[in-house]
C-alpha positions in Angstrom: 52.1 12.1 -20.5 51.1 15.6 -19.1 54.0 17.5 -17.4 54.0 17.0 -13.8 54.4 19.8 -10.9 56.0 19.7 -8.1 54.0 18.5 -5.3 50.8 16.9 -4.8 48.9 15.5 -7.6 46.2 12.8 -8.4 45.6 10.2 -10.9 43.5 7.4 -11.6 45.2 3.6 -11.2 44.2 3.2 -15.2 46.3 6.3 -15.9 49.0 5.4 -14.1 49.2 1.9 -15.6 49.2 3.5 -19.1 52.0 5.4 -17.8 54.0 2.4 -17.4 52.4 0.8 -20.3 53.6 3.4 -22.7 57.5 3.6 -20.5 56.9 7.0 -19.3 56.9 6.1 -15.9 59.9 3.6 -14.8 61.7 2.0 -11.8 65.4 3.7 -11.5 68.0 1.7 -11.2 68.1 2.1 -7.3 64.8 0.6 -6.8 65.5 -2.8 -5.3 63.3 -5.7 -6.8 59.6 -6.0 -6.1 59.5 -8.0 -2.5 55.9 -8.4 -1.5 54.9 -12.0 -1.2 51.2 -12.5 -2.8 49.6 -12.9 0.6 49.9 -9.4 1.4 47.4 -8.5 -1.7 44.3 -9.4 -0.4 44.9 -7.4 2.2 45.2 -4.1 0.1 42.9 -4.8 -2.1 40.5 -4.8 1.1 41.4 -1.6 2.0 40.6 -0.2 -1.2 37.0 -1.9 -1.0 36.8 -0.6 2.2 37.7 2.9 1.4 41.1 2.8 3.6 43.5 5.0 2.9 46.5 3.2 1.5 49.1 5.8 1.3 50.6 8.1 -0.8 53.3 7.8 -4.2 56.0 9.3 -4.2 57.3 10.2 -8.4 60.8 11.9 -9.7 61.0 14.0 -12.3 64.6 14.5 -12.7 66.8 17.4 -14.8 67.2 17.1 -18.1 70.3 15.5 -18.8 70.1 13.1 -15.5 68.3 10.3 -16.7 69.4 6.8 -15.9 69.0 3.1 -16.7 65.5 1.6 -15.9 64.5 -1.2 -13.5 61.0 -3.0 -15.0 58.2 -3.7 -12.5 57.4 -7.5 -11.7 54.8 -7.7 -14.3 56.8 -6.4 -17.2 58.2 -8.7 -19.4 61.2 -8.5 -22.2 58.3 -7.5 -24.9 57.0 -4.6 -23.1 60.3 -3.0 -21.2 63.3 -1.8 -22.6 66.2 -0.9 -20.1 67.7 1.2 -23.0 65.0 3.7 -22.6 65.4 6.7 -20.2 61.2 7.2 -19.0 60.3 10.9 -18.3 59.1 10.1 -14.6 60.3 7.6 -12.3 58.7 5.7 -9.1 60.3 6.0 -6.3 58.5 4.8 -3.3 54.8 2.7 -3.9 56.6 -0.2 -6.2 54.7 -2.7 -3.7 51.4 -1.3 -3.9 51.7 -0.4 -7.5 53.1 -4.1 -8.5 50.0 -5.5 -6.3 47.6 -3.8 -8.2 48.5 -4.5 -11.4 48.7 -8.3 -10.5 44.9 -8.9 -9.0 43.3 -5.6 -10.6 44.8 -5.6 -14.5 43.4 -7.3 -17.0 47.1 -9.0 -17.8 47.6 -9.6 -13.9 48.9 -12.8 -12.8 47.7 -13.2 -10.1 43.5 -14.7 -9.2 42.0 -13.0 -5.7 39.0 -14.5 -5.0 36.0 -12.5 -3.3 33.2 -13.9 -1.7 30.0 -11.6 -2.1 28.0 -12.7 1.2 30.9 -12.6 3.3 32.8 -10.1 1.5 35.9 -11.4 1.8 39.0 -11.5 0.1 41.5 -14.5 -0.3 43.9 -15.8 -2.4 42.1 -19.2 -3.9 43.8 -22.5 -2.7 42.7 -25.2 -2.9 39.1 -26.0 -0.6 38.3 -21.6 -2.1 38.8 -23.0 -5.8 36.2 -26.2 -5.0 34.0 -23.6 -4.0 34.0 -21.5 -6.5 33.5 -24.5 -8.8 29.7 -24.0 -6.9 29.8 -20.0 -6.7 25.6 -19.8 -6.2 26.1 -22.0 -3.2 29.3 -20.7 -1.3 29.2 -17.3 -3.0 32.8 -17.2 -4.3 34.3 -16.1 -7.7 36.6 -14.5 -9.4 37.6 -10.8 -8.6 38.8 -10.1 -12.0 35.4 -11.6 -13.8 33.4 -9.9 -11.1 35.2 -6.3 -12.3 34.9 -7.2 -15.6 30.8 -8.3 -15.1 28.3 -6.3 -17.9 24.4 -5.5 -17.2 23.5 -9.1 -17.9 25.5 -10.9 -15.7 24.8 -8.4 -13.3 21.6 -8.8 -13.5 22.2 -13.0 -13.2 23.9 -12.6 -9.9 21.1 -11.0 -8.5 18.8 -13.7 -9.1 20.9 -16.6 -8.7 21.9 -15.0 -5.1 18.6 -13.1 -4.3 18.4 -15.2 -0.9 21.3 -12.4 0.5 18.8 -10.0 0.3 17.8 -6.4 -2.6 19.9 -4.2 -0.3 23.3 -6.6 0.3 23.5 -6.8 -3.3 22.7 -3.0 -4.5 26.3 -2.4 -1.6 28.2 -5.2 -3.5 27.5 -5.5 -6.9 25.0 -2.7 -7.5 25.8 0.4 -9.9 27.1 2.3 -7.0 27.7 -1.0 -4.8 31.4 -1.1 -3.5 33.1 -3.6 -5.8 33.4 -0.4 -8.1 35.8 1.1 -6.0 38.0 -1.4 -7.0 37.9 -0.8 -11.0 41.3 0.9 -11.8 39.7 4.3 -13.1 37.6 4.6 -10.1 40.6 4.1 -7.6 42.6 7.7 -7.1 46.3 7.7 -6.7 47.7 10.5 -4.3 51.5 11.1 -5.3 54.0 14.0 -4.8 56.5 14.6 -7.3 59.6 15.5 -6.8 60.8 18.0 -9.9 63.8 18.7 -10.9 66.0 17.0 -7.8 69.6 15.6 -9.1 69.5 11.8 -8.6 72.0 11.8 -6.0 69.4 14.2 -3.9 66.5 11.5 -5.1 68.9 8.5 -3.7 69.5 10.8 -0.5 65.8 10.9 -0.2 64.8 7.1 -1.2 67.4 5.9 1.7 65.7 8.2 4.3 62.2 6.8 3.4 63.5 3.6 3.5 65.2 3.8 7.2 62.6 1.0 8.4 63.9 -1.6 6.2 67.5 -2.3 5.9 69.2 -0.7 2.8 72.7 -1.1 2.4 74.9 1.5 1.6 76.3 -0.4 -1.9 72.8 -0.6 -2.8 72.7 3.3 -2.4 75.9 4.0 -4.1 75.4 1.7 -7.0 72.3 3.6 -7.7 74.1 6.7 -8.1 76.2 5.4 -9.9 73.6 4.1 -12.8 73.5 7.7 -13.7 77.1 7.2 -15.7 77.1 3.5 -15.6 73.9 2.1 -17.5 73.2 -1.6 -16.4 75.6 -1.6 -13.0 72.6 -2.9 -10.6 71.3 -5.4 -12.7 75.1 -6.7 -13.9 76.3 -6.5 -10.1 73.3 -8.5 -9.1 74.0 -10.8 -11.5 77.3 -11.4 -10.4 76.0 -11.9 -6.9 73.7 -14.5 -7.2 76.0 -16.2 -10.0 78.7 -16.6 -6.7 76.2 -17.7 -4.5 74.9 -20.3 -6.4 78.5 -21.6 -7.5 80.0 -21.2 -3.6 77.4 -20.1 -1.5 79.5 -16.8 -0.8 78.2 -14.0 0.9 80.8 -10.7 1.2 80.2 -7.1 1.5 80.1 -4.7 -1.1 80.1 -1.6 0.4 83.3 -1.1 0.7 84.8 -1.7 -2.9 81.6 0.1 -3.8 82.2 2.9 -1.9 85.7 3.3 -3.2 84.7 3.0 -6.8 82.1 5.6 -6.2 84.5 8.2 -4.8 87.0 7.8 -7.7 84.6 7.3 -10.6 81.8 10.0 -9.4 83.4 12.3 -7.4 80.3 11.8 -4.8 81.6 11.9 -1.8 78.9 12.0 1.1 78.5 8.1 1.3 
């Protein structure tokens, strides 16, 4: 992985997959877990057909000798993510968008969109879109993946099997140039600004101030920082968490026994 400035910089969606796929780019520890629900993913994937702008990323590069624990993304499993490993580059804000994309636009996604080539819509297939794309030449639907993944010949089949939507619809949709393309992962660019060289504690400053429209706890701050000594602390405290709840239903707040244990075991003492 090339050495990244601080700043702005841009990358295509492949190259940042193969970031993640080789563990150069990771999740810290303070990242909470992916929360989009799947109904949202249409939706991007729309705007990147539609040639929306869909933000920017937002990537840490931190000192040398403050690496910490890693979180995996959604799609990664225990054969392709080991928390042991410190990555060169972490994500710090665009987990949603990034998990989103994988899922409908990978070839190892889980997750089917289904886009319909007269309408040019997007959905996630229940279960009257799946009967319909049982019959794709009559009610036009089909699968986004296979659609991306189409060669000349099956190209070339779609226009004839749907030449009743007209040369110049198609050549827009599913020509060479047509806008379905936007949405192959090396054709889709990825704005992000690096931050170089920031001490975590600065990064977790930074992620809670980006993060003021959603709620984030201030244990869930503090016990990011504290994955820089602790390796494993989010993951085991979660753990913990949802092991109580299920036995008791029990529901307390951490922030202060966090906070305390921060103070004595850090010495940070701005939370």
């Amino acid at each position: 992985m090339a050495k990244l400035s601080n700043g702005m910089t841009e990358q295509s969606l492949s190259t940042i997959f193969a970031w993640i796929e080789s563990n150069e780019l990771a999740l810290p520890e303070l990242q909470r877990p992916s929360v989009w629900g799947s109904s949202k993913v249409p939706r991007l994937i729309s705007s990147v057909y539609l040639n929306y702008p869909f933000g920017i990323f937002l990537i840490w590069t931190p000192v040398e000798d403050d690496r910490i624990q890693c979180r995996p993304f959604r799609f990664q499993t225990s054969k392709t993510f080991d928390s042991t490993l410190s990555a060169d580059h972490y994500l710090i804000d665009g987990q949603q968008r990034l998990t989103s994309f994988f899922r409908a636009l990978h070839q190892d996604g889980d997750l089917n969109v289904a886009f319909n080539i007269r309408t040019e819509q997007f959905a996630l297939p229940d279960a009257k879109i799946r009967s319909m794309m049982a019959n794709p030449i009559e009610h036009c639907w089909y699968d986004l993946r296979c659609l991306l993944s189409r060669d000349i010949a099956s190209t070339a089949e779609l226009f004839k099997s749907h030449a009743d939507l007209g040369q110049e619809h198609l050549e827009q949709i599913i020509g060479k140039n047509g806008r379905l393309n936007r949405l192959n992962p090396e054709n889709i660019s990825i704005s992000f600004y690096n931050i170089n060289r920031r001490s975590y504690g600065e990064v977790a400053d930074i992620f809670e101030r980006i993060n003021l429209g959603t709620p984030v706890k201030t244990s869930q701050i503090v016990l990011g920082k504290l994955s820089a000594i602790y390796r494993g602390i989010v993951s085991d405290v979660e753990k913990y968490l949802e092991a109580t709840r299920r036995k008791n239903g029990s529901q307390f707040d951490l922030d202060l026994i966090i906070n305390a244990f921060s103070a004595v075991s850090t010495g940070y003492i701005d939370i």
